[in-house]
PLY file of the C-alpha trace (Angstrom):
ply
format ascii 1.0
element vertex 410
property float x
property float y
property float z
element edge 409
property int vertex1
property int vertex2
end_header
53.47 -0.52 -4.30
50.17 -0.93 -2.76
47.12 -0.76 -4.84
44.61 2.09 -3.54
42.38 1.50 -0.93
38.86 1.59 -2.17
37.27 4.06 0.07
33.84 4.52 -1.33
32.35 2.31 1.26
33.32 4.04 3.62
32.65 7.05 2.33
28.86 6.10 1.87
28.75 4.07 4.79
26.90 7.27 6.75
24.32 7.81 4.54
23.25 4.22 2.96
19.84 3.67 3.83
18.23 0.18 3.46
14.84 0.30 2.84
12.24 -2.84 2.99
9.00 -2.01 0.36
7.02 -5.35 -0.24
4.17 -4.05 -2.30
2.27 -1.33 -4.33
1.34 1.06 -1.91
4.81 0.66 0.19
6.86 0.47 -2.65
4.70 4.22 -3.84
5.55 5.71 -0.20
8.72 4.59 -0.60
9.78 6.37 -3.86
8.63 9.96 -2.55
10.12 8.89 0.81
13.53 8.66 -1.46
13.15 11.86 -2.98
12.02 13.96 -0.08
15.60 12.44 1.83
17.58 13.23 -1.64
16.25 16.75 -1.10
17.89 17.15 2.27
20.58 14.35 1.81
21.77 14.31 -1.70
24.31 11.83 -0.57
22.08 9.36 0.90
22.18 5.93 -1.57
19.25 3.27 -1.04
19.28 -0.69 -1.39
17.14 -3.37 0.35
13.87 -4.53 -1.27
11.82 -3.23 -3.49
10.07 -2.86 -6.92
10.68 -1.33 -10.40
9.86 2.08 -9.71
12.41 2.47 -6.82
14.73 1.08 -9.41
13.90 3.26 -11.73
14.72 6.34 -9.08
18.53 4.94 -8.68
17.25 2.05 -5.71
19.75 -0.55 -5.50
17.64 -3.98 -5.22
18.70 -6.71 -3.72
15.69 -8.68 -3.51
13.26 -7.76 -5.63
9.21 -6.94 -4.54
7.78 -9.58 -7.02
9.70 -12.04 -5.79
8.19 -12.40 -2.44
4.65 -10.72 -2.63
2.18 -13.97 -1.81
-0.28 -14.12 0.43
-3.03 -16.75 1.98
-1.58 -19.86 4.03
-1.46 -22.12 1.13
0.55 -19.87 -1.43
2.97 -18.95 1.66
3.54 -22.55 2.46
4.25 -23.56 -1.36
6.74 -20.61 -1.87
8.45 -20.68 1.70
11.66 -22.03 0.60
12.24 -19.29 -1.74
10.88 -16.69 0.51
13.75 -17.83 2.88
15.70 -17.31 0.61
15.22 -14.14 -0.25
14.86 -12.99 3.43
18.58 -14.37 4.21
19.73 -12.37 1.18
18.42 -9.03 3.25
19.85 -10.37 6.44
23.00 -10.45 5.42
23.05 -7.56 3.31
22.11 -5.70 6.43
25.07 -7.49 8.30
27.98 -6.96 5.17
26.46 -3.52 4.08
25.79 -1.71 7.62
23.33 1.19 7.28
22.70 4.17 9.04
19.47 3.40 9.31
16.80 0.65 8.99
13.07 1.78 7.10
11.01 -0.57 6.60
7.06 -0.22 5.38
4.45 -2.54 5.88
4.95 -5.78 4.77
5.38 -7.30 8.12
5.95 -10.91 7.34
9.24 -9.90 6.33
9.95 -7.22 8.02
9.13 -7.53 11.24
12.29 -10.11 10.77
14.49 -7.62 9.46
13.42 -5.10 12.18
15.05 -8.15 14.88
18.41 -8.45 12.85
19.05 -5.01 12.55
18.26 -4.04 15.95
20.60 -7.13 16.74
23.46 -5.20 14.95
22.57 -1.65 16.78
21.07 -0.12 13.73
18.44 2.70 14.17
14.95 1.12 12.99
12.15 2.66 11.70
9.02 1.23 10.91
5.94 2.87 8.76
3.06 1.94 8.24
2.15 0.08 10.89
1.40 -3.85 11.27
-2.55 -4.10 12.17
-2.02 -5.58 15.53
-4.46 -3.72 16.71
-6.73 -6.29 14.78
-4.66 -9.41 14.87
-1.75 -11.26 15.61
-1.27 -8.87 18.81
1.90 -11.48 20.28
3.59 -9.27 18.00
3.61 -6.32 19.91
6.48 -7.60 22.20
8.93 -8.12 19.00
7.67 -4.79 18.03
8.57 -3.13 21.48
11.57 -4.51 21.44
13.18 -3.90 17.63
11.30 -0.95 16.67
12.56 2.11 17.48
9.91 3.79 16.04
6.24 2.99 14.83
5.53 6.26 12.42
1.73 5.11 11.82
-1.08 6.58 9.33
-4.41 6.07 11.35
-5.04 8.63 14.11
-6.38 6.10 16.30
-3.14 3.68 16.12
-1.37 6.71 17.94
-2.49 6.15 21.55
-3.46 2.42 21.02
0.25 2.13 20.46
1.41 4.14 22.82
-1.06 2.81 25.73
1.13 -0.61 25.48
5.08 0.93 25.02
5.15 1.39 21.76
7.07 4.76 20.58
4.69 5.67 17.64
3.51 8.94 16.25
0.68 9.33 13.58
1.84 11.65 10.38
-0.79 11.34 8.52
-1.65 9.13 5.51
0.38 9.44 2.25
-2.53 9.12 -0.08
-4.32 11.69 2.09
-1.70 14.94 0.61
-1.86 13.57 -3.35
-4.02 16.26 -5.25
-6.64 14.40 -7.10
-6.17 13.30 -10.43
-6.23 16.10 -13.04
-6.42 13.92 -16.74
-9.87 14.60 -17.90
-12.91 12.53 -18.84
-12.25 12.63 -22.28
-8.16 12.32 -22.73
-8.55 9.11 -20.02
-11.18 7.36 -22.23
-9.06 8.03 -25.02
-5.90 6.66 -23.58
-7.90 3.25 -22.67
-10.58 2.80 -25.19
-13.11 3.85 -23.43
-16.97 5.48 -24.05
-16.99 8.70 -22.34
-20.75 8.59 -22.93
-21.18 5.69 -20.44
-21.13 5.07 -17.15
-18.01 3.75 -15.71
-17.70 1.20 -12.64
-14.07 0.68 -11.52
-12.76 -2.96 -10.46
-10.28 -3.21 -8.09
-9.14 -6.98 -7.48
-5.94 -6.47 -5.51
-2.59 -6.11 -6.32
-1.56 -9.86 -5.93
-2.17 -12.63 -8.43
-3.64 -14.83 -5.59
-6.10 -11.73 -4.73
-7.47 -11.34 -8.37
-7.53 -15.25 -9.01
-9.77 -15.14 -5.98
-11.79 -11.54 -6.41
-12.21 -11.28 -9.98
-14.33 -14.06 -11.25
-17.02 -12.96 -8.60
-16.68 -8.97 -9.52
-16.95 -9.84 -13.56
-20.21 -12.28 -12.89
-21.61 -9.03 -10.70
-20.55 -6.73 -13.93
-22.61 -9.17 -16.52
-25.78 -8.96 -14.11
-25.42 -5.40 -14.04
-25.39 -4.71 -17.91
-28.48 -7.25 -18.01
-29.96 -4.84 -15.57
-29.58 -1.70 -16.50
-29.17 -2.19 -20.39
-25.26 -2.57 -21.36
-25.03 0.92 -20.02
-21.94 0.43 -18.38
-18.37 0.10 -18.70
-16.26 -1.72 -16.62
-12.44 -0.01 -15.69
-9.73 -2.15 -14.11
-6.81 -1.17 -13.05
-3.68 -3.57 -12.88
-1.11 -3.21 -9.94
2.53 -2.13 -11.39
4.15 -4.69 -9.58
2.13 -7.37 -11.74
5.00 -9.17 -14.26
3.96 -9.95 -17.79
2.94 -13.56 -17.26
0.31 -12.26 -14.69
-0.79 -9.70 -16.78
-1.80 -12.03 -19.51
-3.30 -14.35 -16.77
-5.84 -11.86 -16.06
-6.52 -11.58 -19.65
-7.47 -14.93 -19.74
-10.00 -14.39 -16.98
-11.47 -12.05 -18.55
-11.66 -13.69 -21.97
-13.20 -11.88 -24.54
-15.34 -9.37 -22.12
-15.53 -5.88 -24.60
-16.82 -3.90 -21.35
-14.26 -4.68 -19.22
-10.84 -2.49 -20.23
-7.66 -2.86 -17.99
-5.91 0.65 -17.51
-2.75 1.84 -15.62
-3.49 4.92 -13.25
-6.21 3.29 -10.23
-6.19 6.96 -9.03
-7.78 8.17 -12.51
-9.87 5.18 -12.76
-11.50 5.89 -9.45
-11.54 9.98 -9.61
-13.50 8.94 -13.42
-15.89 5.83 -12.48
-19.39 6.31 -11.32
-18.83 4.37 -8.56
-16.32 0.88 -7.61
-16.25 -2.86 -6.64
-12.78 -2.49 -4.09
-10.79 -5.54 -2.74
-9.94 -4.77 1.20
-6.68 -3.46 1.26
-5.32 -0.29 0.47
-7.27 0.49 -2.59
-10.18 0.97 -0.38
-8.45 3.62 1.61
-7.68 5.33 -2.18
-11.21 4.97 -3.46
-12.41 7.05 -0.32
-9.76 9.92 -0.08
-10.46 10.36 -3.86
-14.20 9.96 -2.79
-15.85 7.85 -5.03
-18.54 5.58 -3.78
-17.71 1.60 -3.03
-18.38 -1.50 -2.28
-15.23 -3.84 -0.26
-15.09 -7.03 -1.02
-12.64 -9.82 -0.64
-12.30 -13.73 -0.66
-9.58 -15.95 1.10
-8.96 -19.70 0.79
-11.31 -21.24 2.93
-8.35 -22.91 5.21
-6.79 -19.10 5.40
-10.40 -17.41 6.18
-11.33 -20.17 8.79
-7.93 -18.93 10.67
-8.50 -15.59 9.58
-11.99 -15.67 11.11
-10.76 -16.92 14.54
-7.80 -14.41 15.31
-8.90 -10.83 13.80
-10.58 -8.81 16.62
-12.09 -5.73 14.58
-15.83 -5.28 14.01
-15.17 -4.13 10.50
-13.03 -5.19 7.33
-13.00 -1.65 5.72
-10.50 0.78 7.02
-12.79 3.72 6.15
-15.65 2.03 8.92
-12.94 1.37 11.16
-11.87 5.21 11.27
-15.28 6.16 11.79
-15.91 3.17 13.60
-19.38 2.45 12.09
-20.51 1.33 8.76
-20.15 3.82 5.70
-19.36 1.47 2.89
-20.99 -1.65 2.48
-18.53 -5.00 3.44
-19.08 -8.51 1.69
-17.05 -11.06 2.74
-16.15 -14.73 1.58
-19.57 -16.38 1.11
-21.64 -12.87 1.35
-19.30 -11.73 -2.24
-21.57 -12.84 -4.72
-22.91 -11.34 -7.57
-26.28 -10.77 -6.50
-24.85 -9.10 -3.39
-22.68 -7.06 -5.16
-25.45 -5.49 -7.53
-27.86 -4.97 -4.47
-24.91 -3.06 -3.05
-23.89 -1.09 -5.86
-27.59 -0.24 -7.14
-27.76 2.77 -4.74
-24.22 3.79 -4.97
-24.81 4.26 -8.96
-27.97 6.10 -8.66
-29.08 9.69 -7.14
-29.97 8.38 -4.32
-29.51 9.46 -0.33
-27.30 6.71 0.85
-24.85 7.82 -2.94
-24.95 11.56 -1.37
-24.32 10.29 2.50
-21.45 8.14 1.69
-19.85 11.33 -0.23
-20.28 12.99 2.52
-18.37 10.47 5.05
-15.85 10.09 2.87
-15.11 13.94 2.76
-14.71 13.63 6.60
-12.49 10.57 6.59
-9.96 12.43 4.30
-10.11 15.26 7.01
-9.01 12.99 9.72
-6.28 11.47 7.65
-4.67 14.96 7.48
-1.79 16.67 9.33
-0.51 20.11 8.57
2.92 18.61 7.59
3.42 16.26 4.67
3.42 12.54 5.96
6.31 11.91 3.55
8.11 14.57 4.84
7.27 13.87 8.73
8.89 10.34 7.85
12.08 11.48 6.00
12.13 14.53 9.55
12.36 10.41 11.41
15.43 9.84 9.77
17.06 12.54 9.02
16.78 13.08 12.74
19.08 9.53 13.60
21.01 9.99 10.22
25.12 11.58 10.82
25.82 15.05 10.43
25.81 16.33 6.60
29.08 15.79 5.39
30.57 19.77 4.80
30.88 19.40 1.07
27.61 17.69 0.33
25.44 20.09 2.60
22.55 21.21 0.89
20.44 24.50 1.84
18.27 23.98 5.24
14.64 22.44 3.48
11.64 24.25 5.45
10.02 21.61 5.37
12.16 19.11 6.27
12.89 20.44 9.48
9.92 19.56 11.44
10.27 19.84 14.89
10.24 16.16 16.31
0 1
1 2
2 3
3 4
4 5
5 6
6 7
7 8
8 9
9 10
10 11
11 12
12 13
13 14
14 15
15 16
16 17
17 18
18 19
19 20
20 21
21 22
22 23
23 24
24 25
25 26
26 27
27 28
28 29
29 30
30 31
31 32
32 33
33 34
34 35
35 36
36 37
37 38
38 39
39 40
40 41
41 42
42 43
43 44
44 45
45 46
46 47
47 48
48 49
49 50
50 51
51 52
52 53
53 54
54 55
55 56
56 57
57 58
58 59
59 60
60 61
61 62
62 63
63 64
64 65
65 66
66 67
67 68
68 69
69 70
70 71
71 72
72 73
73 74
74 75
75 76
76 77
77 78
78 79
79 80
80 81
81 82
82 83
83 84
84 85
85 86
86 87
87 88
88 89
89 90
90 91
91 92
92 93
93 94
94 95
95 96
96 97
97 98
98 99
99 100
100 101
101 102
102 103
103 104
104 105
105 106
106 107
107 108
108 109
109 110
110 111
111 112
112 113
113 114
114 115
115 116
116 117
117 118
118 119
119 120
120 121
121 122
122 123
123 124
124 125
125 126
126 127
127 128
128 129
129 130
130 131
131 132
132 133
133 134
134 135
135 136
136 137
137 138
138 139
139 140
140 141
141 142
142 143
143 144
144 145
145 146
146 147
147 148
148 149
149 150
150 151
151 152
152 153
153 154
154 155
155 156
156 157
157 158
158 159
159 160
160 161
161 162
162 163
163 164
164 165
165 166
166 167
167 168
168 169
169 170
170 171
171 172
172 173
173 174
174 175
175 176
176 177
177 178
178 179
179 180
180 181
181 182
182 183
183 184
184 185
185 186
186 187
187 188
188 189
189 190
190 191
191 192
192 193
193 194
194 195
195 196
196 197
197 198
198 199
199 200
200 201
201 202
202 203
203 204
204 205
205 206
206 207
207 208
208 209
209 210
210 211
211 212
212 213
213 214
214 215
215 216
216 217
217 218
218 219
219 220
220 221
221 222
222 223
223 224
224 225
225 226
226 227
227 228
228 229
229 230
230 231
231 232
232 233
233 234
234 235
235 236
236 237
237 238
238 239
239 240
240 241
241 242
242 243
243 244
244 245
245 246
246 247
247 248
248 249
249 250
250 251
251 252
252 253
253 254
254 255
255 256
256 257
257 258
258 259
259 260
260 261
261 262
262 263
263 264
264 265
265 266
266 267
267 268
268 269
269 270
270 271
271 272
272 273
273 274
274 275
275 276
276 277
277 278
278 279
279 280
280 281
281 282
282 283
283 284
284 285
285 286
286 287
287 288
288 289
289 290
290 291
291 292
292 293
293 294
294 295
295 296
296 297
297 298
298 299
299 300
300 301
301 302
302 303
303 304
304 305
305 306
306 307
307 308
308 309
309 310
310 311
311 312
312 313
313 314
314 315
315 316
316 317
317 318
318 319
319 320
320 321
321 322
322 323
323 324
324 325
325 326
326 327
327 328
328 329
329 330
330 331
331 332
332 333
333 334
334 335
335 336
336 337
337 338
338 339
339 340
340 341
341 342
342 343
343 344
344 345
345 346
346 347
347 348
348 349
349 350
350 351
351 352
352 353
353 354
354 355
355 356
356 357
357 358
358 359
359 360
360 361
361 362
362 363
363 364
364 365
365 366
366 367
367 368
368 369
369 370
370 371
371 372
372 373
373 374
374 375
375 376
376 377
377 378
378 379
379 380
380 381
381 382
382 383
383 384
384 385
385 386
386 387
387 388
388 389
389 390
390 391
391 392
392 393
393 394
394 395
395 396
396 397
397 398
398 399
399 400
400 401
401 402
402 403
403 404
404 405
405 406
406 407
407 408
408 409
């Protein structure tokens, strides 16, 4: 007799989604983009790559986030081989594993490759959060044309730059844009992390990536020390460490900051910036946080000089800091590569900490920015409308009851 067919495969073959998440801020979208789709598909089952808190939500990894966040040309080159690695892992679970549908977010070193093999094998693909070719690297736009089905993007003016060159994108809004703001108070968040709710607090913001803080930190602690000389040790100094950090990173930024009392690492960025008087911010999507939550910053960030020297050559932008390119002129002060240094950082900062007009204008700017970032649907839940929209009919037995909001008219 026959042994029974496994059929589960098949079974979930309709309603696997593969889903690419690279770092922090995908890998955040990417857990509510899981549960708004397990609201309207509760048979919908998730693998591809990702980090520990889409494991946690029942993500099936196979390649994990930490293994292939690097950045800069010199820590890509060093770690290439096992970056390939990786990658051919996610090809060919695409090829074995078929999904209905291809999301990937951000991280478009990688996935700008998985976007060609899965359009190659005739699956649907979706891609948000979009590449900034509109700054750099623009020969992408032809790969992106051609493999994307479509570019669900977070900056209104992405939209019709996009669409002015063939691109099928729509802007839903920004993800950080709909969180409420952080509702721990003063006093139970100092608690939590040692800290003097009697003093001032200046948040620290590195990056997420070892190679970011190895390169940002050193310069943001020397600009802490000249602060306390200057204004009397009345500070203290909150920094947040990226969940996709492992252990041996963790205690590598302990080292660097050695046996600094004013300088306390903490969990919740979101907290840390709602709480701190004002912030030192890596470029990157910490700086787009700092400003919906609206608290007063300074960008700053440092490359290799080999990776800056490219960098400097091919991005096309007149500003670093997303907020200045929204409103396409300077609200928050930029220092980059040899302008980061302490002294700069104080200068900037000094007005920022005290009452002072350009404190109260920035506030201001930084209301409107959240404004713009704003649609009257959930961006979450214009993405999961995406794929619900090219995922098959509900199986009869699983059907759920019609979500309002998850039937946005596309």
């Amino acid at each position: 007799m026959d042994a029974p067919r496994d059929t589960s495969r098949e079974q979930n073959a309709a309603t696997r989604i593969f889903l690419s998440a690279g770092e922090a801020s995908g890998e955040q979208y990417a857990v509510q983009l899981m549960a708004a789709l397990r609201a309207a598909r509760p048979d919908a089952a998730f693998f591809g790559l990702g980090g520990q808190r889409m494991e946690a939500e029942g993500f099936r990894r196979i390649v994990r986030a930490e293994d292939v966040a690097v950045m800069g040309i010199t820590e890509i080159v060093r770690h290439i081989p096992r970056i390939y690695r990786e990658y051919r892992r996610l090809r060919r679970s695409l090829e074995t594993e078929r999904p209905a549908v291809v999301v990937l977010i951000d991280f478009p070193d990688v996935n700008l490759g998985l976007a060609r093999r899965a359009k190659a094998l005739g699956i649907p693909v979706i891609f948000f959060v979009s590449p900034q070719v509109w700054a750099w690297k623009q020969h992408r736009l032809r790969q992106i044309r051609r493999d994307v089905d479509q570019m669900l993007v977070i900056f209104p003016f992405e939209e019709p730059w996009y669409r002015e060159r063939g691109v099928a994108a729509t802007f839903v809004g920004h993800p950080l844009a709909e969180l409420p703001l952080p509702t721990i108070s003063r006093e139970r968040f100092a608690r939590e992390h040692g800290l003097d709710p009697l003093k001032e607090w200046i948040g620290l913001l590195p990056g997420s990536r070892m190679r970011e803080i190895t390169l940002n930190l050193p310069t943001m602690l020397a600009a802490a020390r000249a602060l306390q000389r200057a204004y009397g040790n009345h500070f203290e100094f909150v920094l947040p460490l990226a969940p996709t950090l492992h252990a041996q990173q963790v205690a590598a930024v302990q080292r660097l900051l050695g046996d600094r009392r004013d300088v306390l690492t903490v969990t919740d960025a979101r907290a840390a910036l709602f709480h701190a008087r004002a912030s030192v911010v890596a470029s990157g999507t910490a700086t787009v946080e700092a400003a919906l939550i609206g608290n007063p910053f300074v960008v700053v960030y440092r490359l290799s000089r080999l990776s800056y020297a490219v960098a400097k050559r091919v991005v096309k932008v007149p500003h670093v800091a997303m907020s200045n390119l929204i409103a396409g002129r300077r609200v928050v002060p930029e220092l980059i590569q040899d302008a980061f240094t302490p002294g700069a950082v104080v200068a900037a900062l000094r007005p920022l900490i005290e009452p002072t007009p350009e404190r109260e204008g920035m506030q201001l700017a930084l209301g409107e920015l959240r404004l713009s970032l704003q649609q009257t649907a959930s961006a979450i839940e214009l993405v999961a409308s995406h794929v619900l929209a090219v995922l098959p009919a509900v199986p009869q037995e699983t059907s759920p009851l019609t979500s309002k909001k998850l039937s946005v008219a596309l």
